[in-house]
N, C-alpha and C positions, 0 to 999 in steps of 0.2 A: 504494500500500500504506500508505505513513501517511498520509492522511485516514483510510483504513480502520480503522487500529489506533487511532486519535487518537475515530473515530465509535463502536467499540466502547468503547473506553475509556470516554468521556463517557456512554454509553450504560446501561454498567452500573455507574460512579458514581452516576447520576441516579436507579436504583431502592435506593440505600440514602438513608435521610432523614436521617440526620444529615448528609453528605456533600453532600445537596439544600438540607439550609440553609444549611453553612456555602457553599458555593459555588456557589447554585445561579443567580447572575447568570453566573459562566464557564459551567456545562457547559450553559446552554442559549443561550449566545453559539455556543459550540462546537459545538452541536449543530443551530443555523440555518446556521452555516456550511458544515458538512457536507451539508445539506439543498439548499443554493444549489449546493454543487461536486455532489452525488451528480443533484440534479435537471436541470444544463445538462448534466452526460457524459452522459447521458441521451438527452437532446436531440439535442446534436452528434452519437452515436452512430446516432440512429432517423434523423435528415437524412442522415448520410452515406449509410444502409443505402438510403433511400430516394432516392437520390441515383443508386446502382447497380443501382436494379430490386430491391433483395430486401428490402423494408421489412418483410413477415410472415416470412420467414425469420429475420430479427432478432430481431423481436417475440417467436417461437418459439423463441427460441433458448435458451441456456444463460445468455448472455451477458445478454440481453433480459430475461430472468427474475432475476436479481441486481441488474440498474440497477433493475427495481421494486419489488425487497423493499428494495431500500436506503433508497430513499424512502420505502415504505409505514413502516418501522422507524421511523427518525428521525418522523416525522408523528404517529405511534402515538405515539412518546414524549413529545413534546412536547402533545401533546393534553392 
């Protein structure tokens, strides 16, 4: 939960521009870090799932669908 609130945070510092100049070396430190932790739970997650036979159940999942928006976010933002 706090990478969460630390990746929204950073998140939605980074779309006002004053906040993007004064710091916008932290929140996009902060916001690759979140990218590395959101992109390997990912990972570890689809290996595990695939690990027990139910990789598309994953994939399809609730679960499966939030590790992608998290990354797809952060990636968006950073763009």
């Amino acid at each position: 939960m706090a990478v969460l609130v630390l990746g929204l945070t950073a998140l939605t510092a980074y779309t006002v521009p004053e906040l993007q100049r004064a710091a916008g070396g932290w929140l996009s430190a902060c916001l690759w870090s979140c990218l590395g932790y959101f992109a390997i739970d990912g990972v570890v997650r689809a290996n595990a799932a695939a690990h027990g036979g139910r990789i598309w159940t994953h994939v399809f999942s609730f679960s499966g669908f939030v590790d992608l928006i998290a990354v797809i976010a952060v990636v968006t933002a950073l763009a």
